[in-house]
C-alpha positions, 0 to 999 in steps of 0.5 A, spaced: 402 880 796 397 878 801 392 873 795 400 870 795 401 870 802 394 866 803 394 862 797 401 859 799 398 858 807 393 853 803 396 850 800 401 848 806 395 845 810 392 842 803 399 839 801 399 836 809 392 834 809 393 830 802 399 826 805 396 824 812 390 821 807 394 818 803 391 820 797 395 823 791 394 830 789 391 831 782 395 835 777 389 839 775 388 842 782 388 849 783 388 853 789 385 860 787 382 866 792 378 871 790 374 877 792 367 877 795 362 881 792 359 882 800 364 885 805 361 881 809 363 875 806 370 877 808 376 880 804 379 874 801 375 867 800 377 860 796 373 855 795 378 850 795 374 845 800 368 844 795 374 842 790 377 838 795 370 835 797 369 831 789 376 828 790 375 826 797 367 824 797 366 828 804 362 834 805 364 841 803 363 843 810 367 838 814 373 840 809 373 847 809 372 846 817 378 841 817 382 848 814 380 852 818 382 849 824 389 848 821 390 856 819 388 859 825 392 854 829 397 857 825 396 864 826 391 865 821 396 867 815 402 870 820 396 874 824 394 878 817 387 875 818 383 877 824 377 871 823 377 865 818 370 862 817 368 856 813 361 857 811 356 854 807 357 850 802 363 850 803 367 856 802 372 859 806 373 866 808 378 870 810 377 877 813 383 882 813 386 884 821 387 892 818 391 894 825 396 889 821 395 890 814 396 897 816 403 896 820 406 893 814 409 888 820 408 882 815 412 878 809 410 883 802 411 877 798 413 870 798 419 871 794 425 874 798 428 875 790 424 878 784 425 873 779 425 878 773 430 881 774 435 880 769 430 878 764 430 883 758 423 884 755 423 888 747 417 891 747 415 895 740 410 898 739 407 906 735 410 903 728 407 909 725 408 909 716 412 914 716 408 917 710 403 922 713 401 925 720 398 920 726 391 920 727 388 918 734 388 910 732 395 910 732 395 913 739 392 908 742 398 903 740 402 908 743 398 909 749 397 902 749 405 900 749 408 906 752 403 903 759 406 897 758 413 899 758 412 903 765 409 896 767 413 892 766 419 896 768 416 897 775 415 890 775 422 889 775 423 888 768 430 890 763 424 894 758 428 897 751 422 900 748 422 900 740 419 904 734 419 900 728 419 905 722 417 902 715 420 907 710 420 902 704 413 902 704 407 902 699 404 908 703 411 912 703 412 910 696 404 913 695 406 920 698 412 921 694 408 920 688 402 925 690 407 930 690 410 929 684 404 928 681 398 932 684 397 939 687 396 941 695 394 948 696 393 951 702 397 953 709 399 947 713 402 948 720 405 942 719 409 937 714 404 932 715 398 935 714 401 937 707 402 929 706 395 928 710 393 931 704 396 929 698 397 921 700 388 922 700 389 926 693 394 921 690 389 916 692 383 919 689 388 920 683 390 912 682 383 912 681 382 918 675 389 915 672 390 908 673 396 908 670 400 913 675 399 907 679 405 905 676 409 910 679 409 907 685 412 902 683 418 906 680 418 910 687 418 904 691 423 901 687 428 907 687 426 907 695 429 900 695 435 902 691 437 907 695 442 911 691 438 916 687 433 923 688 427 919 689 431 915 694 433 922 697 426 924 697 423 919 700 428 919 705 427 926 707 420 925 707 421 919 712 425 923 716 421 929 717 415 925 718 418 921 724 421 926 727 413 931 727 411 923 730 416 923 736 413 931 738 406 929 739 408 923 742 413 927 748 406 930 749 403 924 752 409 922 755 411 916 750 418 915 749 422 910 745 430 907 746 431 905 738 428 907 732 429 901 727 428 903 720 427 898 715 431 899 710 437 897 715 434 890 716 435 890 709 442 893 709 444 889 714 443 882 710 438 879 716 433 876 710 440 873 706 441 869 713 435 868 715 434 865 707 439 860 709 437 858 717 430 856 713 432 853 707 435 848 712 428 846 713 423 843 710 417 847 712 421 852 707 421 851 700 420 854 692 413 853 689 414 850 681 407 850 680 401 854 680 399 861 682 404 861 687 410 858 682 416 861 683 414 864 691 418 861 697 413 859 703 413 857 709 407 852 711 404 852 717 406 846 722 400 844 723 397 843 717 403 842 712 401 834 713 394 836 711 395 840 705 393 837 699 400 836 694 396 840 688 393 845 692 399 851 694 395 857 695 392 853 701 391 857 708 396 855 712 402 857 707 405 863 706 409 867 702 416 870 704 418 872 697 415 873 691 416 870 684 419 877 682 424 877 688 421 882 692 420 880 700 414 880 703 413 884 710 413 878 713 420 876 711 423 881 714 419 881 720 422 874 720 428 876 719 427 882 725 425 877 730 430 873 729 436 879 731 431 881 736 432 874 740 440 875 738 440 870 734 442 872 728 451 873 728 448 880 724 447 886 727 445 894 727 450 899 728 446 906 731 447 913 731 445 918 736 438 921 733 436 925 741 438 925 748 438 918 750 434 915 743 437 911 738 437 909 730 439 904 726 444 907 721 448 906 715 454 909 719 455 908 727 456 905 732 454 899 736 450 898 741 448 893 746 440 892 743 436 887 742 439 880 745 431 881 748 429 874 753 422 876 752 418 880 745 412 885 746 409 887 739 403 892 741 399 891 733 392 891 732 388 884 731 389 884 723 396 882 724 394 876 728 396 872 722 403 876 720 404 875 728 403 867 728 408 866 722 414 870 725 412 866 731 411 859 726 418 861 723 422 861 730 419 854 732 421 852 725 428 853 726 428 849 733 427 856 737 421 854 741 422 858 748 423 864 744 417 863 739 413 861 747 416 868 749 413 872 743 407 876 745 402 879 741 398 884 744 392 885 740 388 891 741 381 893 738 382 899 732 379 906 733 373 908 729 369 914 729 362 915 731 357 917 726 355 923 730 364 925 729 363 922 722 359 926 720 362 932 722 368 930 718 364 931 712 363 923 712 358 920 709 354 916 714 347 914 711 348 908 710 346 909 718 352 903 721 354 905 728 362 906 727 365 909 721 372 907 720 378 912 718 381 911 712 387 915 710 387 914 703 381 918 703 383 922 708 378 922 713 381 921 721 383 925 727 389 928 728 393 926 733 395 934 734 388 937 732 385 932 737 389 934 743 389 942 741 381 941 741 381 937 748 386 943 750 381 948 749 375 944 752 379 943 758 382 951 759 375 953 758 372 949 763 378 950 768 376 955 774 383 956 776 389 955 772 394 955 777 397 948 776 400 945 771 397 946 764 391 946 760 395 941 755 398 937 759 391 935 762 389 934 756 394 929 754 392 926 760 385 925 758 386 923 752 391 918 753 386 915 759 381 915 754 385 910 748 387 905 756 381 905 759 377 900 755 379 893 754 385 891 749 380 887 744 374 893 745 373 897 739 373 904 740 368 907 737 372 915 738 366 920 739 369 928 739 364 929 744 364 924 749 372 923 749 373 930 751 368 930 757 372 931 764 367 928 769 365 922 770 370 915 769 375 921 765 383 922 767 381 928 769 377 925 774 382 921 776 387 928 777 382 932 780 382 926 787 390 926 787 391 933 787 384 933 792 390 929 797 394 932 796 390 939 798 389 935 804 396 933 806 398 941 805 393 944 809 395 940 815 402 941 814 399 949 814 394 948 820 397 950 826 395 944 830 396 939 825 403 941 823 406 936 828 402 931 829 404 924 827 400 920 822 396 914 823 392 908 823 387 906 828 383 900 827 377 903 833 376 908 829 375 905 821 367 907 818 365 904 813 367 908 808 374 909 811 374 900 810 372 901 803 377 905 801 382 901 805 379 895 802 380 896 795 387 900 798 389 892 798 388 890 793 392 894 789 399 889 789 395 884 786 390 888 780 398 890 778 401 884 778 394 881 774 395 887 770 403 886 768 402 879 767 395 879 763 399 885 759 392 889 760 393 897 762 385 897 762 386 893 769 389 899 772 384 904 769 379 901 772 382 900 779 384 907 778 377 910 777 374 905 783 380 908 788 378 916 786 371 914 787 371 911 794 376 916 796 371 921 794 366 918 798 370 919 803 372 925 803 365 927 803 362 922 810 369 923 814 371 931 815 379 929 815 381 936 819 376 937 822 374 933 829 379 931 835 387 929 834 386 922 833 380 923 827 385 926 824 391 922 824 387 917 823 384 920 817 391 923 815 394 916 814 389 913 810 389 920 805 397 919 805 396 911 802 391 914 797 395 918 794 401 913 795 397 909 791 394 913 786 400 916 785 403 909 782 397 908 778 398 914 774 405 914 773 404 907 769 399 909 765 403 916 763 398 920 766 402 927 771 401 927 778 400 934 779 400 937 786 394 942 783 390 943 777 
């Protein structure tokens, strides 16, 4: 990447300058480069010289000259620069050689091997209750850890992707009751709209008879047993559920490679083994007295010390198994990522659910899963603090490179606007300006009305209907949609806005690929292109062509800021950029039209668009039709 390739070249002359001087380098001193706003700032520019003018007390200008000197002596960065100027007050600036960027003739990296390889990454992400159909804020999960699965395998990364399946919850136990004990009328097209529906009206229910609410108790508890028909029931509910969930999500192109179902953690003894390593400390221990007596805690390391002796409902303790003996959501996630680092002697066995997915079982074999070096739990920011206990729980037991290794991808939740609230038959006089969804009462976009909504505005504004389907064009906007905004944004989902197609839309960005594309092809059919041989010519680049090529360049390092920030929105916008760029030039450039050298020039840069383009939307699970 060429900010890696500049940032190492200054930091030689620096390290050099430091040792001619005598003085000792500062730990804190950091060498970074950055895009200027201007293009007649340069392509790259640092302001390293101003930092270094504080430590050395001499002129920004003097040491940012100092530098230049050095680098063009040094063929300016391996020829990639053309011209490095310092400029006042003291920056450095650095302007791209496109004849060489274009040619590729120079290191991509500084890194002859890629450190990742080899290195597992576990991400877990949808963990949908199985209890009810998906709405549209459990998609934005999917969208979410389903892109960064693509990234990370692109980076080079072991990716083994996982969908957590809690089929000893409340929310199951709730749908099992409602139907028993309530009544669901009406066609439904699918199974989970019937348990959309009932979970809402057992709910309502719990309220009118408040003593059915023990009912779930009962449900839950032969659930956790495991040997009778409500056992059975919710079983099959489950299974059902899950197995509708994993349909809507083939269509926005999410997969998975493991189905982890809860109740197999709590077969398989990862608690009982894990009760046993947390006994062993001190942070672990059983309440004697109070509102918590008879609860095991895990007290948080930082303000164990702090805690007052008599105060046990303290903020920073938090309890892994009730008084009653039932454990806590967050015992078991302990006990998960424990075995998910490998460090638990038990394991799963799997049997095959589909091609190339699997799930945990009570019978099957075993597998070489989990073992992960690094773990990417994709959960909403209300799971913070679940999150920091399992990450507490590994430093407790002495696992701090793991713990370290333990990220969370928080992400802002969906709600619906009050105009799409409305239309839901919610109550929107209060006059906030998002509503929440609520399962219990029912109100939410379905995951699969959604998409058959956003298929019927797409086939109705379609002209030609010669490329790949209206549904799939939908998926593809629909997910754009949920990636687009950044991670702790909260989406406030409005019906209307999200099923636009012009604008910063997937379907924009579809139309600019396959508008290359369609460029591409005619010169294959045009009679005196067809043979003509594509390629850059520096003479002959306009303004909009060195935006373009410009923005082209960046794109290396957008990626890997992306990968390592873990933020697919990074790759949304660069991609809306790079559709809106090319579509500039597309309109001030004729590419077919004009002598041969125009074209071939031109032809080259549409090439690199659609190369680029192409890699954006594969990672963010978008098609790359070759028209629409």
């Amino acid at each position: 990447m060429i900010h890696q390739l500049l940032t190492a070249e200054i930091e030689q002359h620096v390290e050099a300058m430091f040792q001619e001087s005598g003085n000792e380098r500062p730990a804190h001193l950091k060498i970074l480069t950055e895009h200027p706003a201007h293009p007649e700032h340069g392509d790259y520019s640092s302001n390293i010289a101003m930092q270094l003018a504080k430590i050395w007390r001499k002129a920004p200008m003097q040491i940012a000259g100092e530098l230049q000197s050095r680098i063009e002596q040094n063929a300016r960065v391996q020829g990639l620069f053309s011209k490095v100027a310092a400029v006042a007050p003291g920056f450095l600036n650095f302007y791209i050689d496109w004849e060489v960027w274009a040619s590729g003739v120079y290191p991509t990296s500084g890194e002859r091997t890629n450190p990742r390889k080899g290195t597992k990454v576990l991400v877990e992400h949808t963990s949908i209750n199985p209890n009810k159909a998906a709405h549209v804020g459990h998609l934005r999960n999917s969208c979410i850890g389903d892109s960064l699965s693509r990234m990370l395998s692109h980076a080079g990364y072991e990716v083994e992707v996982h969908n957590y399946i809690d089929d000893l919850g409340n929310q199951l136990a709730d749908t099992v009751v409602g139907m028993l004990h309530t009544q669901t009328e009406g066609s439904f097209p699918r199974f989970g709209d019937f348990c959309w529906e009932t979970y809402a009206k057992v709910n309502q229910a719990y309220k009118a008879q408040p003593e059915l609410a023990e009912q779930r108790s009962v449900v839950l508890h032969a659930i956790e047993s495991g040997t009778s028909n409500l056992a059975w029931m919710g079983a099959l509910v489950a299974e059902r559920i899950v197995r509708e969930q994993l349909d809507e999500m083939k269509q926005f192109g999410i997969s998975y490679d493991v189905l982890v179902w809860e109740s197999s953690i709590v077969r398989a003894g990862f608690w009982d083994t894990t009760f046993e390593l947390l006994s062993k400390t001190e942070m672990f221990h059983k309440v004697t007295e109070g509102k918590l007596a008879g609860c095991w805690v895990l007290k948080n390391l930082d303000e164990a010390g702090e805690a007052a002796a008599d105060n046990l409902e303290y903020q920073g303790d938090k309890v892994l198994v009730r008084s009653n003996g039932i454990l806590t959501y967050t015992a078991k996630d302990i006990a998960y990522h424990l075995w998910k680092f490998g460090l638990l002697q038990n394991d799963f066995v799997y049997k095959k659910w589909e091609d190339r997915l699997w799930s945990t079982a009570v019978q099957g074999t075993k597998k070489a899963i989990g073992h992960a070096d690094m773990v990417i739990n994709v959960i909403d920011y209300r799971q913070q603090y679940p999150q920091e206990m399992v990450k507490l729980a590994l430093e407790v037991l002495g696992y701090d490179q793991q713990a370290s290794q333990l990220k969370h991808v928080s992400y802002g939740v969906v709600s619906l606007s009050p105009g799409t609230a409305a239309g839901l038959g919610m109550d929107t006089s209060e006059g906030k300006s998002s509503y929440a969804m609520s399962g219990r009462q029912g109100v939410g976009i379905k995951v699969a009305d959604l998409l058959d909504r956003m298929e019927s505005v797409i086939a109705a504004k379609r002209s030609r209907k010669a490329g790949i389907s209206s549904r799939s064009i939908a998926a593809a906007a629909i997910r754009y949609y949920l990636l687009k905004y950044q991670l702790q944004t909260e989406v406030i989902f409005d019906l209307e806005q999200a099923t636009e197609v012009t604008g910063n839309t997937g379907v924009y960005l579809l139309y600019a690929y396959t508008r290359a594309n369609s460029i591409l092809d005619k010169a294959k059919k045009d009679a005196r292109l067809q043979t003509l041989e594509t390629r850059f010519t520096g003479s002959l680049l306009e303004v909009q062509e060195y935006h373009l090529l410009r923005h082209i360049a960046y794109w290396p390092e957008t990626l890997e800021n992306a990968t390592s920030q873990l933020t697919p929105s990074l790759i949304c916008n660069y991609a809306f950029e790079l559709a809106s760029l090319f579509n500039h030039f597309y309109s001030a450039c004729p590419v077919l039209k004009g002598s041969e050298e125009y074209a071939a020039h031109r032809l080259w840069i549409t090439q690199t668009v659609k190369h680029t383009l192409h890699q954006a939307l594969e990672l963010l699970g978008m098609p790359t039709p070759k028209r629409l």
